[in-house]
C-alpha positions in Angstrom: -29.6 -12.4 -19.5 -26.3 -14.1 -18.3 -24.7 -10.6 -18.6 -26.7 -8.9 -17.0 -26.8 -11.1 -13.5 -23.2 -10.4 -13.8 -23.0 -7.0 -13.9 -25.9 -6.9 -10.8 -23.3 -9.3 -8.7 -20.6 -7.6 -9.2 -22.4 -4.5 -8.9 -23.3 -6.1 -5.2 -20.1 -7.3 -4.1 -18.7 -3.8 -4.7 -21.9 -2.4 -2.6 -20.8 -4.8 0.1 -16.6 -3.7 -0.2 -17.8 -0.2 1.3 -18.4 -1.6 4.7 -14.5 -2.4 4.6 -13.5 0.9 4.6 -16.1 1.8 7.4 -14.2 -0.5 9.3 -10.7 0.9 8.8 -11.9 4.7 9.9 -14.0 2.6 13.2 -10.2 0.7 14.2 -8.6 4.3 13.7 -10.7 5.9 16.2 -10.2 3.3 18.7 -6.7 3.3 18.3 -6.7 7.3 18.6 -9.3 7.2 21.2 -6.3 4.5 22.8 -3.7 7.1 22.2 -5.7 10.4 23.9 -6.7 7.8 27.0 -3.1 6.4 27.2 -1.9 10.2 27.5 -4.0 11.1 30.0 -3.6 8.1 32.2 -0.3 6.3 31.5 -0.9 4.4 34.8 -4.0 2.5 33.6 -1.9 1.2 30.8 -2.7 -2.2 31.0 -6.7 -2.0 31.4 -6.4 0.5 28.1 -4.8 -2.2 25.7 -7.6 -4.8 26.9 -10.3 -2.4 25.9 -8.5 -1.2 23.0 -7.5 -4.4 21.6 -11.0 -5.7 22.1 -12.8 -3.0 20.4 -10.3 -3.7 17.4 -11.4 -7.1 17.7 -14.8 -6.1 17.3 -14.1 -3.7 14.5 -12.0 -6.3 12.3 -15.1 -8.8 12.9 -17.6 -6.2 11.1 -15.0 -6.2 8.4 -14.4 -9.8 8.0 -18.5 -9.9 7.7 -18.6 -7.6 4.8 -15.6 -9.8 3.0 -17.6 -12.5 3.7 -20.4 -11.6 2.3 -18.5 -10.2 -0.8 -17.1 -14.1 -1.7 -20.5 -15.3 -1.3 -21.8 -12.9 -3.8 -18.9 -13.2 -5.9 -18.9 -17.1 -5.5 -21.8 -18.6 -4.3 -23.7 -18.9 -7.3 
């Protein structure tokens, strides 16, 4: 029985680990959707990095959610 409630949590906390890699293709496209905007308007340079930088924010905060949840799985019991 003990096994098997192993095998099920770890079987979770590697469920939950795909929402990390989600997260690494969503701060790509904000950093390229960064890059294209910066190229088109170098002049609104500024405004650009305080969107981008908080929509990274954003994105990294999914992804420290899912890690979260991982340790809890892995740990909480």
């Amino acid at each position: 029985m003990e096994l098997i409630l192993l095998c099920f949590k770890l079987l979770g906390a590697g469920l939950s680990a795909i929402s990390l890699s989600g997260s690494g293709v969503g701060i790509g496209v904000v950093f390229a959707g960064f890059l294209i905007a910066l190229s088109r308007n170098p002049k609104d340079e500024k405004k650009l990095l305080t969107y981008a930088l908080l929509g990274f924010a954003l994105t990294e905060a999914s992804a420290l959610f899912g890690l979260m949840i991982v340790f809890l799985i892995l740990f909480g019991f």
